[in-house]
Structures are given as C-alpha cells and as structure tokens.
N, CA, C and O atoms as CSV, one atom per row, in Angstrom:
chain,resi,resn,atom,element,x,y,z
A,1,UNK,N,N,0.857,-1.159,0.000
A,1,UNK,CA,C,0.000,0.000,0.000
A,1,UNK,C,C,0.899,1.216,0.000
A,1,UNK,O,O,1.938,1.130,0.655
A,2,UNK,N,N,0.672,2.180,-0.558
A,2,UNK,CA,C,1.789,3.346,-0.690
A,2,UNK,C,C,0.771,4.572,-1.184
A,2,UNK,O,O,-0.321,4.346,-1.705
A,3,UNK,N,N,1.162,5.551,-1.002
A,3,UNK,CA,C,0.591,6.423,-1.316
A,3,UNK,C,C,0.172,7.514,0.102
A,3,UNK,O,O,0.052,8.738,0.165
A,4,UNK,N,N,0.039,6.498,1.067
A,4,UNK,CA,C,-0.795,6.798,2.232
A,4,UNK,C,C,-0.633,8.358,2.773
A,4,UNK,O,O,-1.537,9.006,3.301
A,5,UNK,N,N,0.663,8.796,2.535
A,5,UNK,CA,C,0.888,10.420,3.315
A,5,UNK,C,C,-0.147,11.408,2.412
A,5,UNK,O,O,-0.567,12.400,3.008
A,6,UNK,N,N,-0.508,11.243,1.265
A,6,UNK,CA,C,-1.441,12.065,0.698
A,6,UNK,C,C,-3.157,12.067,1.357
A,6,UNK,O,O,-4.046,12.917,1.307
A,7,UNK,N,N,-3.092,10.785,1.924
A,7,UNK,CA,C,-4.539,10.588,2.348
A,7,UNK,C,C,-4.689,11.091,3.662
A,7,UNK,O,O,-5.439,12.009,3.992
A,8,UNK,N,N,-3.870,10.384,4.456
A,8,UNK,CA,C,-3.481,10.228,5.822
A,8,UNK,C,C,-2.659,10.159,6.533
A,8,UNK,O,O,-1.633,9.869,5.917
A,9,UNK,N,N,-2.452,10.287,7.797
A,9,UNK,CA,C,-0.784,10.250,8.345
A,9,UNK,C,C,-1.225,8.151,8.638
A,9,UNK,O,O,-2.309,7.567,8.669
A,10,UNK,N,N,0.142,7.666,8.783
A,10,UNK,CA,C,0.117,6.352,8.638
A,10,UNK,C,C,0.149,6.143,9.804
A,10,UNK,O,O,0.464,4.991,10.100
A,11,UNK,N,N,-0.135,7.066,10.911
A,11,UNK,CA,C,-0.144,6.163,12.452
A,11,UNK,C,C,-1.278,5.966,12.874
A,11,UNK,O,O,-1.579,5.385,13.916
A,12,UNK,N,N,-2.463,6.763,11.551
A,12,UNK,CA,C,-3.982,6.298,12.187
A,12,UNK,C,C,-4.584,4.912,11.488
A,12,UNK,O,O,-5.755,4.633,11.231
A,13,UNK,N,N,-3.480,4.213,11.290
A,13,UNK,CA,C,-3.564,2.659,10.447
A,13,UNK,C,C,-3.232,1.848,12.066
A,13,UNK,O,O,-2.837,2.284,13.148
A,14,UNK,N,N,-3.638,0.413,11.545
A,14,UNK,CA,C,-2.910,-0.391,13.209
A,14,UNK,C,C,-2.695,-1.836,12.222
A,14,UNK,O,O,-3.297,-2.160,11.198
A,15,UNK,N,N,-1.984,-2.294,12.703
A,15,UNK,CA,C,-1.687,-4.252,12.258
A,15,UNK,C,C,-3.077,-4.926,12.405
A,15,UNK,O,O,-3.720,-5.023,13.450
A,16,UNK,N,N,-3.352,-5.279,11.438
A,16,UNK,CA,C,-4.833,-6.292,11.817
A,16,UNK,C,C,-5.848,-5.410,11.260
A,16,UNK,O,O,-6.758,-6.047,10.730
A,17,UNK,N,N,-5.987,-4.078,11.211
A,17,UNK,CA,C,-7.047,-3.665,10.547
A,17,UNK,C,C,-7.457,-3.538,8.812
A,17,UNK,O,O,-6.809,-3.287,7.796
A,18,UNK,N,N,-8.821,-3.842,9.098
A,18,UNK,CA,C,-9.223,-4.328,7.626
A,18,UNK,C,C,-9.448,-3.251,6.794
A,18,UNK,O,O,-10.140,-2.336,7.240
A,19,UNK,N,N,-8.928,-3.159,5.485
A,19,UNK,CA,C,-9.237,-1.940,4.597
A,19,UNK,C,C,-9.471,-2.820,3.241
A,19,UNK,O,O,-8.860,-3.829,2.889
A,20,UNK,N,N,-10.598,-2.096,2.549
A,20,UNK,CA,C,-10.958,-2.217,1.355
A,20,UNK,C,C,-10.162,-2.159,0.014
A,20,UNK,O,O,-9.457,-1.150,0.039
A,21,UNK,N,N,-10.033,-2.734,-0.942
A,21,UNK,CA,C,-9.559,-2.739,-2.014
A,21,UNK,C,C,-10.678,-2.717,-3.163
A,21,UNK,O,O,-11.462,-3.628,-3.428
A,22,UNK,N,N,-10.592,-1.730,-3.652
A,22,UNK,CA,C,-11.818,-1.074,-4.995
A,22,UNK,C,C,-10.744,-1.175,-6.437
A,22,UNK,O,O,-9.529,-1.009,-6.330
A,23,UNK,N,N,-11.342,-1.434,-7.597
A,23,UNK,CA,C,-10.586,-1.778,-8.516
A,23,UNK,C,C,-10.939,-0.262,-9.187
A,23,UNK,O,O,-12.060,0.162,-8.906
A,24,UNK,N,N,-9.926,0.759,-10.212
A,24,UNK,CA,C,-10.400,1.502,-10.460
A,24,UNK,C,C,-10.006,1.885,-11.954
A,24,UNK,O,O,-9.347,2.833,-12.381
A,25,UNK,N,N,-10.610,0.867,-12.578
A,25,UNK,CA,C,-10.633,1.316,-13.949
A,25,UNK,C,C,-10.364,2.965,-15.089
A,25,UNK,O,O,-9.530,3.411,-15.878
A,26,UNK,N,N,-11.007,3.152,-14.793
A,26,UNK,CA,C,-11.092,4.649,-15.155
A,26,UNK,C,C,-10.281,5.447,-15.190
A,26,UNK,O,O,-10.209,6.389,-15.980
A,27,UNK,N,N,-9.130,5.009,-13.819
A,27,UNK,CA,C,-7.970,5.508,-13.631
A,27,UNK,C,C,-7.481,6.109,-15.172
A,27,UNK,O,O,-7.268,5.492,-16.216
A,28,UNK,N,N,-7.397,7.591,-14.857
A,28,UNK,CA,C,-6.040,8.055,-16.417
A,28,UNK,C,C,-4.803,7.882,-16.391
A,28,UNK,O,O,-4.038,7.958,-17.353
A,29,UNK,N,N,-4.446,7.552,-14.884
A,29,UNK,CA,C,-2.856,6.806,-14.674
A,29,UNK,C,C,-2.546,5.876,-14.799
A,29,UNK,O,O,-1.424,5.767,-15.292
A,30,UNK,N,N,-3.060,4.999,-14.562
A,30,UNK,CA,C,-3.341,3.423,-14.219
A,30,UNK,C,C,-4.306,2.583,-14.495
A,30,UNK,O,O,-5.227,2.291,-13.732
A,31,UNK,N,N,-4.097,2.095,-15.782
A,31,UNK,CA,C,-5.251,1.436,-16.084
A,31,UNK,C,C,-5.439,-0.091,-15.093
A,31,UNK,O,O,-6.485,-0.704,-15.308
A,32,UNK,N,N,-4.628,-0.595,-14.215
A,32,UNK,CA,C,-4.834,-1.846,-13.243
A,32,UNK,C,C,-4.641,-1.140,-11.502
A,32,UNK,O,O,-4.073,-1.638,-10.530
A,33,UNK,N,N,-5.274,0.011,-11.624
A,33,UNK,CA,C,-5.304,0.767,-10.323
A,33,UNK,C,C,-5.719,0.067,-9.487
A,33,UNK,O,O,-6.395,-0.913,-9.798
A,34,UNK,N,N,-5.459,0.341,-8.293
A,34,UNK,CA,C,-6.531,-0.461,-7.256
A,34,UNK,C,C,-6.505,0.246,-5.734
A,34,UNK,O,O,-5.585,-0.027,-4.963
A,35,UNK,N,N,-7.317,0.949,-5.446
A,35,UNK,CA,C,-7.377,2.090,-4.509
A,35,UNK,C,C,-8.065,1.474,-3.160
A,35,UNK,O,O,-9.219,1.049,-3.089
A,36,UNK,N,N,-6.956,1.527,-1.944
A,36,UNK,CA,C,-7.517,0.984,-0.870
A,36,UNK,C,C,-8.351,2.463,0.011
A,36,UNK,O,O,-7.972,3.601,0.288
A,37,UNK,N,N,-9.393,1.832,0.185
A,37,UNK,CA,C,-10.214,2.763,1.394
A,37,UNK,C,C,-10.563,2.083,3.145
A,37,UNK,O,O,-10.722,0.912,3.491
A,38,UNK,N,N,-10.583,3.060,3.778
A,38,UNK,CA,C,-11.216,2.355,5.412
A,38,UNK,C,C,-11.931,2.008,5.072
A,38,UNK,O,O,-12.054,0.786,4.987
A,39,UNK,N,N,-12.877,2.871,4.650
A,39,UNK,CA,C,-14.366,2.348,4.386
A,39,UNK,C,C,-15.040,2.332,2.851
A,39,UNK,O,O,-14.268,1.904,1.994
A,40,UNK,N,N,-15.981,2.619,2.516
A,40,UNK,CA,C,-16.682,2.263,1.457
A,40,UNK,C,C,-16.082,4.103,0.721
A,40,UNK,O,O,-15.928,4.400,-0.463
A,41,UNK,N,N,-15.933,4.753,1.630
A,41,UNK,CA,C,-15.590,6.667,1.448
A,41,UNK,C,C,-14.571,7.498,1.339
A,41,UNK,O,O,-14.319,8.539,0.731
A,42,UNK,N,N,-13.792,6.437,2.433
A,42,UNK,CA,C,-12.285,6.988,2.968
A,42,UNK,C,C,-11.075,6.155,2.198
A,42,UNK,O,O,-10.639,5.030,2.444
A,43,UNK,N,N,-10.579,7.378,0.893
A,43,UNK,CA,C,-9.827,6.251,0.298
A,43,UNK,C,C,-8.343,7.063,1.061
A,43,UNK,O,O,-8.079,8.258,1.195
A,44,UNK,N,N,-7.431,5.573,1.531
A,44,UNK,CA,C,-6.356,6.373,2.020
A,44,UNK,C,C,-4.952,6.057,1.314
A,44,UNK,O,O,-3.829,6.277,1.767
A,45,UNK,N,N,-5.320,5.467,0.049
A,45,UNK,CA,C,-4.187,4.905,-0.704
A,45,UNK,C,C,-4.339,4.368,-2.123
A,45,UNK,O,O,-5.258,4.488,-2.933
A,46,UNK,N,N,-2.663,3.469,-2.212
A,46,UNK,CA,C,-3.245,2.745,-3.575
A,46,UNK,C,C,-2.104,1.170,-3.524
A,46,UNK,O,O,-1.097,1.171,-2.816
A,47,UNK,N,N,-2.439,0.140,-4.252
A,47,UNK,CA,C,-1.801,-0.854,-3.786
A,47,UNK,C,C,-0.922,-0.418,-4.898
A,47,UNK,O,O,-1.280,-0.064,-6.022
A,48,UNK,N,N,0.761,-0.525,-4.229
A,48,UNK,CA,C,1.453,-0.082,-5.580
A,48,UNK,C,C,1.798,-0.631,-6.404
A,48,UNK,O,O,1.701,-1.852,-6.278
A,49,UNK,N,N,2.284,-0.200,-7.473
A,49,UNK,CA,C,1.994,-0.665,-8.794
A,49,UNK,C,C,3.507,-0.204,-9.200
A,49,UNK,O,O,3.351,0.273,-10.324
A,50,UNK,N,N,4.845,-0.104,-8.876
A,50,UNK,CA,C,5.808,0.561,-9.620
A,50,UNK,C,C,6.966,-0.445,-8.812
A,50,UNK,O,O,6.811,-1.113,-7.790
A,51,UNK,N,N,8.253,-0.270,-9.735
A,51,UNK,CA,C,9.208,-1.347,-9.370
A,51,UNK,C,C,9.709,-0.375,-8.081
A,51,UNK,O,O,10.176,-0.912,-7.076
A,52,UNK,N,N,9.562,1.282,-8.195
A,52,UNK,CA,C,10.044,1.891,-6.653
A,52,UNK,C,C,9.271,1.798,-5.965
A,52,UNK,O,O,9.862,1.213,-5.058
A,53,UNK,N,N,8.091,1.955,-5.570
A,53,UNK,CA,C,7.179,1.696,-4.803
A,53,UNK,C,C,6.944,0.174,-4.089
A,53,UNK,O,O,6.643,-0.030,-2.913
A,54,UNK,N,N,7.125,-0.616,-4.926
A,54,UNK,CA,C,6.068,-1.994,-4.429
A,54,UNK,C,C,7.848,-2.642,-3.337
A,54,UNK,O,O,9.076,-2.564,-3.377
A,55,UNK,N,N,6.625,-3.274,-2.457
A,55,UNK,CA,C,7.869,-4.230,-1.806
A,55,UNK,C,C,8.318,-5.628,-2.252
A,55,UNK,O,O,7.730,-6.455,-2.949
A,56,UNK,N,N,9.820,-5.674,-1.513
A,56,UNK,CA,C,10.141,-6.655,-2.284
A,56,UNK,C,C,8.935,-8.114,-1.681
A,56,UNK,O,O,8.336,-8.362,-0.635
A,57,UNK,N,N,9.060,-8.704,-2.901
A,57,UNK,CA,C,7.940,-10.101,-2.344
A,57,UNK,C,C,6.523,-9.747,-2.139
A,57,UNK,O,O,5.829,-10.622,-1.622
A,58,UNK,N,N,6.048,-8.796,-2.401
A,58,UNK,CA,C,4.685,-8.694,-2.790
A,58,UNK,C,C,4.348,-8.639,-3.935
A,58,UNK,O,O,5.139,-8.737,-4.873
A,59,UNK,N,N,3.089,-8.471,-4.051
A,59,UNK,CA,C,2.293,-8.428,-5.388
A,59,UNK,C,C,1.881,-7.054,-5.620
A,59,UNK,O,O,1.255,-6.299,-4.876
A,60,UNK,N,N,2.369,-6.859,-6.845
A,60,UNK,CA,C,2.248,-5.047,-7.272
A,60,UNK,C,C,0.571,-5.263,-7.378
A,60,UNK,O,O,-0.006,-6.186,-6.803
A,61,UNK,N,N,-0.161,-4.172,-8.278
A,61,UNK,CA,C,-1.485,-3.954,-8.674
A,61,UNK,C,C,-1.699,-4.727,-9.970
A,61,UNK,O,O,-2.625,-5.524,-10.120
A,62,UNK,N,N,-0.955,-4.495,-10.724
A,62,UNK,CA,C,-0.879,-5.316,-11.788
A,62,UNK,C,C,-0.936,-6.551,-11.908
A,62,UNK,O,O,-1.703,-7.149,-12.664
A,63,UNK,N,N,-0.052,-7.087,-11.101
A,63,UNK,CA,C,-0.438,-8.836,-10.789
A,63,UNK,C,C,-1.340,-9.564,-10.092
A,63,UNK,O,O,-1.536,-10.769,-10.251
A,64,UNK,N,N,-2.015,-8.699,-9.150
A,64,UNK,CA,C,-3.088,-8.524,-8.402
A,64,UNK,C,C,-4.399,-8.482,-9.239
A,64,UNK,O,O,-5.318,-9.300,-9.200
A,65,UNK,N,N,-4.291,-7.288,-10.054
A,65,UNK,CA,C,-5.627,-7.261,-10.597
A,65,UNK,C,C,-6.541,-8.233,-10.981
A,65,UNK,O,O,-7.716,-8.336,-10.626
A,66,UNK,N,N,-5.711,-9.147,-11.965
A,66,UNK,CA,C,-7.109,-9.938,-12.764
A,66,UNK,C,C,-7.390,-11.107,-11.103
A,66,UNK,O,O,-8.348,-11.880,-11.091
A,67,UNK,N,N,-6.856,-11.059,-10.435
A,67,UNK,CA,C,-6.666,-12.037,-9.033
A,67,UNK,C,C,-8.128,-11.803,-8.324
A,67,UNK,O,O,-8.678,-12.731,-7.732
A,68,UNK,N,N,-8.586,-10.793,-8.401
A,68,UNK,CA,C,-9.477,-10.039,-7.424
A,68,UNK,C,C,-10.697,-9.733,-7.688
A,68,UNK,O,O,-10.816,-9.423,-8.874
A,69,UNK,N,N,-11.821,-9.675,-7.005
A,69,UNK,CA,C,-13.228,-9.266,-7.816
A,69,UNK,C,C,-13.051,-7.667,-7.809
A,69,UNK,O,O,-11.880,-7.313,-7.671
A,70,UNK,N,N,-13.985,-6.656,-7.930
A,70,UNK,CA,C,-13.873,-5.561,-8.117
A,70,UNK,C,C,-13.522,-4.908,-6.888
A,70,UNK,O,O,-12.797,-3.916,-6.817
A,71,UNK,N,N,-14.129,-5.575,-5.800
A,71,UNK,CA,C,-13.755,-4.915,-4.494
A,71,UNK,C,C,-13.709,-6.160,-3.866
A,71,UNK,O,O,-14.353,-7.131,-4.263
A,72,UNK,N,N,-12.534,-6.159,-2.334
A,72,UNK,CA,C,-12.274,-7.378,-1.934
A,72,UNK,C,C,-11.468,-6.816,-0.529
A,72,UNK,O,O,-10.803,-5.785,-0.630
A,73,UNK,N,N,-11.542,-7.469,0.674
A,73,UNK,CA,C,-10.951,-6.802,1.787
A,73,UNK,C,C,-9.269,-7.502,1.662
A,73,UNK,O,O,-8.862,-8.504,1.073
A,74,UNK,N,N,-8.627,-6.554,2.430
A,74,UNK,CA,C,-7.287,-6.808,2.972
A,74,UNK,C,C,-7.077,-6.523,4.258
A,74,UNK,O,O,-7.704,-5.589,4.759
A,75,UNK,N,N,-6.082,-7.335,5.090
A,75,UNK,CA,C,-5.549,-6.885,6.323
A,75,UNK,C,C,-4.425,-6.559,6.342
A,75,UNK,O,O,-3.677,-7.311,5.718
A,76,UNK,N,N,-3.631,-5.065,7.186
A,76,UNK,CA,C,-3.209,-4.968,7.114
A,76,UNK,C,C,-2.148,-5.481,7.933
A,76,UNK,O,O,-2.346,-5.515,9.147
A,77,UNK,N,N,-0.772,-5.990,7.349
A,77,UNK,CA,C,0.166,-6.417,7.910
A,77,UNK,C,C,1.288,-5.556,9.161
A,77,UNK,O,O,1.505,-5.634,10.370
A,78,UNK,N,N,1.699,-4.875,8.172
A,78,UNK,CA,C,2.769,-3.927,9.187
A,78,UNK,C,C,2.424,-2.790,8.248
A,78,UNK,O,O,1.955,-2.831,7.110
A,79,UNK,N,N,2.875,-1.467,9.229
A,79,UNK,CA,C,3.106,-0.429,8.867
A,79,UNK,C,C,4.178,0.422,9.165
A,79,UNK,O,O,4.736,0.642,10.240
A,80,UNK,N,N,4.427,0.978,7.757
A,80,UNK,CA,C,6.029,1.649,7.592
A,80,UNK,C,C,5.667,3.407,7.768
A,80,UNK,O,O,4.592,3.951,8.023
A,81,UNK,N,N,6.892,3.942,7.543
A,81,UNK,CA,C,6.912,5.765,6.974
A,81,UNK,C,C,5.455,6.039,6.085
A,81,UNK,O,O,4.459,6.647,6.475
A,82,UNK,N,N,5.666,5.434,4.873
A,82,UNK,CA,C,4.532,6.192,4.252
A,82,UNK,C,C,3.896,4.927,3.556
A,82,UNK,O,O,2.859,5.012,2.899
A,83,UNK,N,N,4.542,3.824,3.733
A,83,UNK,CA,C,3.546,2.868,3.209
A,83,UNK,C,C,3.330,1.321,4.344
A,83,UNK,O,O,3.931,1.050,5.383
A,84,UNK,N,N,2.270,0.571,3.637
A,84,UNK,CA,C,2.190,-0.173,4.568
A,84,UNK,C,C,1.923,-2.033,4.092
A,84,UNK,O,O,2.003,-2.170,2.871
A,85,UNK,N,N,1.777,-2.721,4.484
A,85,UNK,CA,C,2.318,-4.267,3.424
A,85,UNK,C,C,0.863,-5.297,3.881
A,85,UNK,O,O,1.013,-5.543,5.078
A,86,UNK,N,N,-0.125,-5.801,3.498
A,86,UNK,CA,C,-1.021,-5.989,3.616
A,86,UNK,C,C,-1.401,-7.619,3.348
A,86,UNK,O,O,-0.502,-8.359,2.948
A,87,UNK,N,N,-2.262,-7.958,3.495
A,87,UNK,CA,C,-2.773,-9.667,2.555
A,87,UNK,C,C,-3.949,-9.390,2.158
A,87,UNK,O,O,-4.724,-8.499,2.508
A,88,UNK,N,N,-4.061,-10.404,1.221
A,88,UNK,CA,C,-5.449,-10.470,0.485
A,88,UNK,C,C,-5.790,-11.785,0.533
A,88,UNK,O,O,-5.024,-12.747,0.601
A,89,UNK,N,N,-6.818,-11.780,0.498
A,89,UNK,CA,C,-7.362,-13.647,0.208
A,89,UNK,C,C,-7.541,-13.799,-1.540
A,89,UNK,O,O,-8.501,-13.458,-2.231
A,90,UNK,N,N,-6.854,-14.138,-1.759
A,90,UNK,CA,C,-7.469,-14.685,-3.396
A,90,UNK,C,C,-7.762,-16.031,-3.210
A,90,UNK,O,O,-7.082,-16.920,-2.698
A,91,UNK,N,N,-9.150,-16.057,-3.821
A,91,UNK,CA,C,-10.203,-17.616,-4.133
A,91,UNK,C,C,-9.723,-17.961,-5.756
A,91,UNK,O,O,-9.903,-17.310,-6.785
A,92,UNK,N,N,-9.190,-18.978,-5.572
A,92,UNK,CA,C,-9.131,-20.275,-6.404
A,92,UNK,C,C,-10.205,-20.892,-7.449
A,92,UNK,O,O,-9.969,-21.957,-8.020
C-alpha cells in the first residue's frame, strides 16, 4: 500500500485492521489501479503498482488485478513511513 501520506498520516492505520480494495478502472494513470479505502468513502491509498514503490515479495497492482473481484478486503500487515504491506485472500 503506498501512497498513504497524501490521504493520511500512517499512524492512524494499526496491524490487523481491515481496509478495502476497490478496482479503479477509469484511472487516467493506471489502467490496473486499485485504490484501498477504510471504508466504502475513505480512500487512504493505492496498492502499488511501480518497481520503486512496491515491496520486495509482494504483489504489485498489476499482478493482483485480474486475481481479485472488483472490491475485496485486505488486512493490514505492518506499517512503515509512508507505506504499509497488507494480505489479500485470493479464491481459487
């Protein structure tokens, strides 16, 4: 997750809490966007998508995408400076 200092400061995140993943097509940046929110309102990020951004051993947005229905929860793992490292359930 990266992006987060534009939304929010990253200490109002905690380990274990659940945030949304919305797929966002439309995107003019990113056509395999995928924008995490608290809630259905509060978007406070984006799962990243860039070889500087993404961590090592995760899954960027791109590889993620076709993985995922349009919206799908994540928990969050740890949290860093400005970004934070999450799981997803992908169904089989």
């Amino acid at each position: 997750m990266t992006g987060l200092q534009h939304y929010i400061e990253p200490e109002e995140l905690n380990p274990h809490q659940e945030v949304i993943l919305k797929k966002e097509p439309e995107n003019k940046y990113d056509q395999e966007a995928i924008a995490i929110y608290l809630n259905d309102t509060i978007k406070i990020g984006y799962v990243a998508n860039s070889v500087h951004t993404q961590a090592k051993g995760t899954y960027s947005a791109g590889r993620l995408y076709d993985k995922i229905p349009e919206m799908t929860k994540a928990k969050i793992l740890v949290i860093m400076l400005q970004c934070a490292i999450g799981v997803v359930s992908i169904e089989k």
